[in-house]
N, C-alpha and C positions, 0 to 999 in steps of 0.2 A: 529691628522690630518689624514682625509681618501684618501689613492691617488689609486684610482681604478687599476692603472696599476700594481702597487705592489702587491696586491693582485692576482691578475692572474699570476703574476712573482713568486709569492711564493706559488700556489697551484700545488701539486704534481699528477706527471702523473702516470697516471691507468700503470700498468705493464700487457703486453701483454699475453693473453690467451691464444693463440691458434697460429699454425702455417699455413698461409696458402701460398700455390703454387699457380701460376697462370702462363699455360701455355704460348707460345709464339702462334703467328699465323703460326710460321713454323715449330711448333711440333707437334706431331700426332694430328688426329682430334677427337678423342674419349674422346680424357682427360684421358686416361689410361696411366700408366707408368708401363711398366714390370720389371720386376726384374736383364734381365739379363745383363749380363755385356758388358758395350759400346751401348747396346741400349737405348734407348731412354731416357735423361740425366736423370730423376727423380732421379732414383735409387741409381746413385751417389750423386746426391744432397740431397738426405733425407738420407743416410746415413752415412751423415758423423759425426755427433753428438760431435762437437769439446766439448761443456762443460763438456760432460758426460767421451769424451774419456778424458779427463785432468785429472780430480776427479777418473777415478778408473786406471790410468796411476800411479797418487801419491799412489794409494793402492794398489799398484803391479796387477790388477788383466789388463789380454790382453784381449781387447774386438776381436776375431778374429768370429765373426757371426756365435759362433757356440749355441746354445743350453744350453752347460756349462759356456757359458761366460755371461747368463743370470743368471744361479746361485750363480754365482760368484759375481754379481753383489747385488744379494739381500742378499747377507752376509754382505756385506759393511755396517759401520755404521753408521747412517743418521747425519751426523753432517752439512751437507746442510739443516736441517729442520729449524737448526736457524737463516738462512739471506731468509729473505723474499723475497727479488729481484732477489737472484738467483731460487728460488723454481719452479717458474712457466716453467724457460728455461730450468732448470735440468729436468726438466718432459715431455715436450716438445720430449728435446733431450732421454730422455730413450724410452719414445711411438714409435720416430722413430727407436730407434736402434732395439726395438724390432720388428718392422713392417721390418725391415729390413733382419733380423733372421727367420722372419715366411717363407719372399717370398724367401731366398735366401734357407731353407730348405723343406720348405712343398709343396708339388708336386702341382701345379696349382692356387698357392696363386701370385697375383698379386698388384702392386701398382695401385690404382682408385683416381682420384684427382675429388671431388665433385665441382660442379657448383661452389662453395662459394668459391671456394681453397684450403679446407681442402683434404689433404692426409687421407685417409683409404686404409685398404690392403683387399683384395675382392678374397674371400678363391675358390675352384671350385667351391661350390656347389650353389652359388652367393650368402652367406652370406658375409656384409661388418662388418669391426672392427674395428671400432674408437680408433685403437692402440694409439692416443695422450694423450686421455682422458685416458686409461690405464695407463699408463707412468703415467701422472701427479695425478694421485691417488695415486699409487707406491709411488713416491715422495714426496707427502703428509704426508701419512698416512701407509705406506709398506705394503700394501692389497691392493687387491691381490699382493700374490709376481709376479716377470716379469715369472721366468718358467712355477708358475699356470697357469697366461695366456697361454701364450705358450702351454704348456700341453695341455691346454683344445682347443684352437684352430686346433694344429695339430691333435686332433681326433676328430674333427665335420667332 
């Protein structure tokens, strides 16, 4: 027996890509989100990263947005690579904690929220880095590690 509605009732939903922000009408007008603290909410809101802070919480390691807490992190051992549902948000949440580390240390690195909603962090020199897409590579496949990034970021 075919009951069309069953079928839609049991096809599974796509797991979401990407994270994106979408301004208010009474937040800046630029779509820019700076880094620093109390202003302009982005900052806190991208970096709060609850699934990433949980998973390296249980691994002792303290995410405190330093540089070393990126290494720390890519010690960890991927045992998130085997549930497929968390992968995409673990990746997610690493791209922001790292976009979070680059603006809260590298001198002129800013949060840039693109038309679409997509968060990038947008260095002085106005290169943009799709630090989600980083993350969720990391996440994947542990290449590049989060410091590399990092590293290579903070000397462009």
């Amino acid at each position: 027996m075919d009951l069309p509605f069953l079928s839609k009732w049991r096809k599974r939903r796509e797991t979401a890509t990407a994270v994106a922000v979408f301004p208010d009408s009474d937040s800046d007008s630029g779509g820019d989100a700076d880094g620093g603290a109390g202003r302009g909410g982005y900052a806190a809101l991208l970096g709060e990263c609850e699934l990433l802070r949980s998973l390296a919480s249980r691994a002792g390691v303290r995410l405190d947005h330093t540089p070393a807490s990126l290494e720390a992190l890519d010690q960890l051992v991927p045992r998130w690579r085997d549930d497929e549902e968390m992968l995409p948000w673990l990746g997610n949440d690493a791209g922001l904690y790292l976009g979070t580390v680059v603006v809260r240390t590298v001198p002129g690195a800013g949060w840039r929220i693109l038309p679409e909603g997509r968060p990038v962090v947008r260095l002085a020199s106005g290169r943009e880095v799709d630090v989600v897409l980083e993350g969720r590579t990391w996440a994947m496949t542990g290449s590049p590690e989060l410091f590399q990034v990092y590293a290579e970021i903070a000397e462009a």
